[in-house]
C-alpha positions in Angstrom: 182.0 178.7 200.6 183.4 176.4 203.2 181.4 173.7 202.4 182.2 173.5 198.4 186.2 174.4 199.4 186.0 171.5 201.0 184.9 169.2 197.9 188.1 170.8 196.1 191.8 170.0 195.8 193.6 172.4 198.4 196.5 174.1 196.9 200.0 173.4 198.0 203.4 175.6 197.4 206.2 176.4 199.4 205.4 180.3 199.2 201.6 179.7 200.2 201.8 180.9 203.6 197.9 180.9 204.4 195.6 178.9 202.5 191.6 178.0 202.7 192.7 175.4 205.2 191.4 177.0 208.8 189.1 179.3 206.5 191.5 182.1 208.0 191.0 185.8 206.7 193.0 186.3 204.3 195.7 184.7 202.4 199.2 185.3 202.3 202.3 184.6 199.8 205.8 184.7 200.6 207.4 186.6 198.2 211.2 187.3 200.3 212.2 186.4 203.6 211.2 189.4 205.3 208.3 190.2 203.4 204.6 188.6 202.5 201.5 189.6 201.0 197.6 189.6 202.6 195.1 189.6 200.3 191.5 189.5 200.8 188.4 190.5 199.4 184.9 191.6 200.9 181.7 193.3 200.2 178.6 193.5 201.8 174.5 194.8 201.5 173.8 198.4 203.3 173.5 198.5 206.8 173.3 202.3 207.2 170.9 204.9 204.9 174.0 207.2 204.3 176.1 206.3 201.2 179.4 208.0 202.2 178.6 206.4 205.9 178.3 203.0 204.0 180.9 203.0 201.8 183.5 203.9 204.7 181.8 200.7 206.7 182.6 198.7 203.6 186.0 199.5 203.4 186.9 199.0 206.7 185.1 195.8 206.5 187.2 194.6 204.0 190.8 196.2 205.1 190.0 194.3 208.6 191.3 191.0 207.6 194.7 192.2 206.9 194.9 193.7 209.9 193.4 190.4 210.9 197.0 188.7 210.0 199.0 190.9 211.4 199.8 193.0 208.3 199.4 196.4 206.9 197.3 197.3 203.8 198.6 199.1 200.9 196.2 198.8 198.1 192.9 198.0 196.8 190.5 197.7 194.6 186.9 198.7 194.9 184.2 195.9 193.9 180.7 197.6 193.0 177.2 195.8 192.3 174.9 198.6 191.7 171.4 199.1 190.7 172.1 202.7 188.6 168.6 202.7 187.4 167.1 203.2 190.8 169.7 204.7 192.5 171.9 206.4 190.2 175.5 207.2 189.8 175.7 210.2 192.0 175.0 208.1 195.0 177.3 205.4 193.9 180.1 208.6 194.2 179.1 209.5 197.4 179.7 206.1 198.5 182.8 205.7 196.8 184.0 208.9 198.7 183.5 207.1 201.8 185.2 204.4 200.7 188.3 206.9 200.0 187.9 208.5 203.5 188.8 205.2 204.9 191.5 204.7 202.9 193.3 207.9 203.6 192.9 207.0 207.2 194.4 203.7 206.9 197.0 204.9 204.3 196.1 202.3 201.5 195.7 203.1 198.0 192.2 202.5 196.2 192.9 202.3 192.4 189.7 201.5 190.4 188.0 198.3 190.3 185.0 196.5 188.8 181.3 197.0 188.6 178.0 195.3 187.4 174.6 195.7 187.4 172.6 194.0 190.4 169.3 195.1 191.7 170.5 195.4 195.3 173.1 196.7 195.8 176.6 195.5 197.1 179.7 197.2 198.2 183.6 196.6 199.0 187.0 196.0 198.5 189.7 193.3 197.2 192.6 194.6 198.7 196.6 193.8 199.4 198.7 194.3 202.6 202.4 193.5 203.4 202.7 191.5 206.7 206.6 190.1 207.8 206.6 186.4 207.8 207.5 186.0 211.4 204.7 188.1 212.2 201.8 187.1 210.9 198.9 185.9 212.7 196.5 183.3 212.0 193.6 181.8 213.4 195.5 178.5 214.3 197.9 179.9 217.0 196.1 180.0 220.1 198.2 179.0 223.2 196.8 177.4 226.3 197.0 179.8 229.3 196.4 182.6 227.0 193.9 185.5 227.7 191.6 186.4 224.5 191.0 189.9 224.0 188.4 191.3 221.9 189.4 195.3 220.8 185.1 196.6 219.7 181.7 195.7 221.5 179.7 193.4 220.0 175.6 194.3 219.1 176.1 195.5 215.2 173.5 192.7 213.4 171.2 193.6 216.3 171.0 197.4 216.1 171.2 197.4 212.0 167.9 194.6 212.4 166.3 197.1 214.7 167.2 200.0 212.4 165.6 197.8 209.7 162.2 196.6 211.6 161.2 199.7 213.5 163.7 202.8 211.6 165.9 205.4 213.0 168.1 204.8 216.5 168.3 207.4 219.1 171.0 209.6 217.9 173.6 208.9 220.5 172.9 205.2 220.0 173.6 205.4 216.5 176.6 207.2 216.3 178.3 204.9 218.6 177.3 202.2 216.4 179.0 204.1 213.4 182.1 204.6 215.4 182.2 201.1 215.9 181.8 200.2 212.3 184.4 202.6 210.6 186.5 202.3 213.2 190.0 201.1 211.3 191.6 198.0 212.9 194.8 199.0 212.7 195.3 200.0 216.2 194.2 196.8 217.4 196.6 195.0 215.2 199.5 196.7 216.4 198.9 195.7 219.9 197.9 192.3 219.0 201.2 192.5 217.7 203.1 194.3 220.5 201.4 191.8 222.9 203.2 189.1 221.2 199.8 187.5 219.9 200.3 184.0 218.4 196.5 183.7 216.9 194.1 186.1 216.1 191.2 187.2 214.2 188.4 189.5 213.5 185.2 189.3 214.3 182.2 189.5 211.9 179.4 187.6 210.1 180.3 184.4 212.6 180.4 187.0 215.5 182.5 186.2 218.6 181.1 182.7 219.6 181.8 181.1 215.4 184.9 183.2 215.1 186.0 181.6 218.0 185.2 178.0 217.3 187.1 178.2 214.2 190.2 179.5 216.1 190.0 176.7 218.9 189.1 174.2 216.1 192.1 175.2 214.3 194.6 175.4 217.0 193.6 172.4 218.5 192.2 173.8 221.9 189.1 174.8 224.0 188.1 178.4 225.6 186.1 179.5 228.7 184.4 182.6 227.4 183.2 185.3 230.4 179.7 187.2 229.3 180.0 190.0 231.7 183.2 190.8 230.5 182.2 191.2 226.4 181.6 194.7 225.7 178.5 195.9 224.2 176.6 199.0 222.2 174.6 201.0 223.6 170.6 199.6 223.9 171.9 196.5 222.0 171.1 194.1 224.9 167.7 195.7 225.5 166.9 195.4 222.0 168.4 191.3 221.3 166.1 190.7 224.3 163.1 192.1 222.3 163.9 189.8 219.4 165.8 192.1 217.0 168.1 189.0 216.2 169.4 189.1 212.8 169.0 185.3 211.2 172.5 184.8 210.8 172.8 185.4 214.5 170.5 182.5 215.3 172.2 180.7 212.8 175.4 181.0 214.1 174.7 180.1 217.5 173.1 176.9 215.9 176.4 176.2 214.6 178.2 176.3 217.7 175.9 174.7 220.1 177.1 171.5 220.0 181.0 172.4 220.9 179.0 175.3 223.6 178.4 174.3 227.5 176.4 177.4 227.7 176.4 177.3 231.5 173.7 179.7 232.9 174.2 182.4 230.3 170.6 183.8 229.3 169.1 183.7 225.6 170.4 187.1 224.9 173.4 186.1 226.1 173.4 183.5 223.5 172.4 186.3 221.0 174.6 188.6 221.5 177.7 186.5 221.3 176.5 185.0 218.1 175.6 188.5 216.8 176.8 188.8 213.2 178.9 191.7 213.0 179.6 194.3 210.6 183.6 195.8 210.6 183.4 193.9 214.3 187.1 194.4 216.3 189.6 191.8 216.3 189.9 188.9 218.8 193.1 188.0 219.8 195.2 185.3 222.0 198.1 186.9 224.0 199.8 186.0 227.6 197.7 187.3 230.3 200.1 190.0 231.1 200.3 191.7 228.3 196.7 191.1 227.0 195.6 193.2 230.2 198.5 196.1 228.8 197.0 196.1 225.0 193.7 196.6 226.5 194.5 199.2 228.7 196.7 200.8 225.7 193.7 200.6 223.2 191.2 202.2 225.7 193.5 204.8 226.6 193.6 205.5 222.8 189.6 205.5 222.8 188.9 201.6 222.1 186.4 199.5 223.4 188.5 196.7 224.1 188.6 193.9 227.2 189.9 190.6 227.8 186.6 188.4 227.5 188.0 184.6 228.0 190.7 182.8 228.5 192.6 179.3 226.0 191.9 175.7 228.1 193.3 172.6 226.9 191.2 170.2 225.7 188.5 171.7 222.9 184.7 173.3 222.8 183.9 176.7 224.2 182.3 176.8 227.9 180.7 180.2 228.6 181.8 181.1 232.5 181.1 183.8 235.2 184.0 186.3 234.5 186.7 185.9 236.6 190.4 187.9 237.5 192.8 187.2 234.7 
């Protein structure tokens, strides 16, 4: 998508807050001084045998990138490829009814939506959130001197491959990756927002190491990223350094090798901070101080959240032995 936006005219109006620009998560239109709206749209393939299970991931895929800015959602739409011959309608419901679960935890509304025929089949949301103006967050903001704080561990692509090559994940294992996946961003938005945040974003199919280079591409500065420091799933690490590497992981590290002084970080290292993710946590740029207090907020609240880098001048990402903040 980035590639072809970039062959077309951008569009330009006063109220277009957010455009394709920075390829930032959502978009957002000024429609009063104190008030603008964040809409985005996802969907994704199953990662998870459970319809209900899936269809909550979905949604809180998709809801993430208005939290992403900042903002609040308030209503969506459900988008639905679906192969009924094969697998019927009654499992389409089930994963609709995850999809609603979500949305009564996050306090959007979900009011129909469009479907097609499709032989695999595809799930998720276009939705719209409120955000004010002088709030939002964007990709673009990041400060140097700033801490970056990532609010979920990283490992999804590698423990949905596993679950794909070799079947079913010790139980504790996989309900911590579930957890992860349908856990709402909302939270974390708040105290991006609390922290007084200037950029932010989430974290998914470019994982943290492409999410990132967009955000110090955009903003105009570098990052020093600490490995020790970036949170993990359970038997993720053991299983990236048995080769359960999705190939969008190893395609994204590929994209941001050449802005990456990758130090003395190991390969899985390098894996696991490329690691596509699924409904990943958000990744945010906030003075040191009160990065430290959102992180110890979210965890008290039963995150999984730590300050993993810190904003340099200059540009490109170096990967450094973590360090007091």
């Amino acid at each position: 998508m980035a590639q072809v936006l970039r062959r077309l005219h951008m569009p330009v109006h006063t109220d277009l807050l957010v455009g394709p620009d920075n390829g930032d998560d959502a978009a957002v239109w000024k429609v009063a001084p104190d008030r603008a709206l964040v809409l985005t749209l996802d969907f994704i393939t199953p990662v998870v045998d459970d319809p209900r299970v899936f269809g909550r991931i979905a949604a809180t895929n998709a809801v993430s990138d208005v939290y992403a800015m900042g903002g609040k959602p308030l209503l969506a739409l459900n988008i639905v490829a679906w192969n009924t011959e094969q697998l019927g309608v009654e499992v389409l419901s089930q994963v609709l009814e995850g999809a609603a679960e979500a949305a009564g935890a996050g306090g959007w509304v979900t009011v129909g939506g469009h479907s097609v025929e499709d032989p695999e089949p595809k799930f998720g949301l276009s939705a719209v959130g409120e955000v004010h103006p002088d709030r939002m967050l964007t990709n673009a903001g990041l400060q140097p001197g700033q801490a970056l704080v990532l609010t979920k561990p990283l490992g999804v692509g590698v423990l949905t491959t596993a679950i794909k090559k070799e079947g079913p994940l010790p139980d504790d294992v996989y309900s911590a990756l579930v957890r992860s996946m349908t856990r709402l961003n909302g939270e974390a938005a708040q105290a991006a927002v609390a922290a007084s945040a200037t950029g932010a974003t989430d974290v998914t199919g470019f994982g943290l190491l492409g999410h990132l280079r967009r955000m110090v591409e955009a903003s105009g500065v570098g990052a020093e990223v600490f490995p020790a420091a970036v949170p993990v799933l359970p038997m993720a690490r053991d299983q990236a350094a048995q080769g359960k590497v999705p190939a969008g992981s190893k395609r994204n590290l590929a994209w941001v090798s050449p802005v990456l002084d990758r130090a003395k970080a190991s390969q899985t290292d390098l894996f696991l901070l490329a690691d596509a993710q699924t409904s990943g946590g958000l990744l945010f740029g906030a003075e040191p101080t009160a990065a430290q207090s959102a992180v110890a907020d979210l965890n008290r609240a039963g995150h999984q959240a730590s300050v993993v880098g810190m904003v340099t001048q200059g540009g490109g990402i170096s990967l450094v032995d973590g360090r007091a903040v």
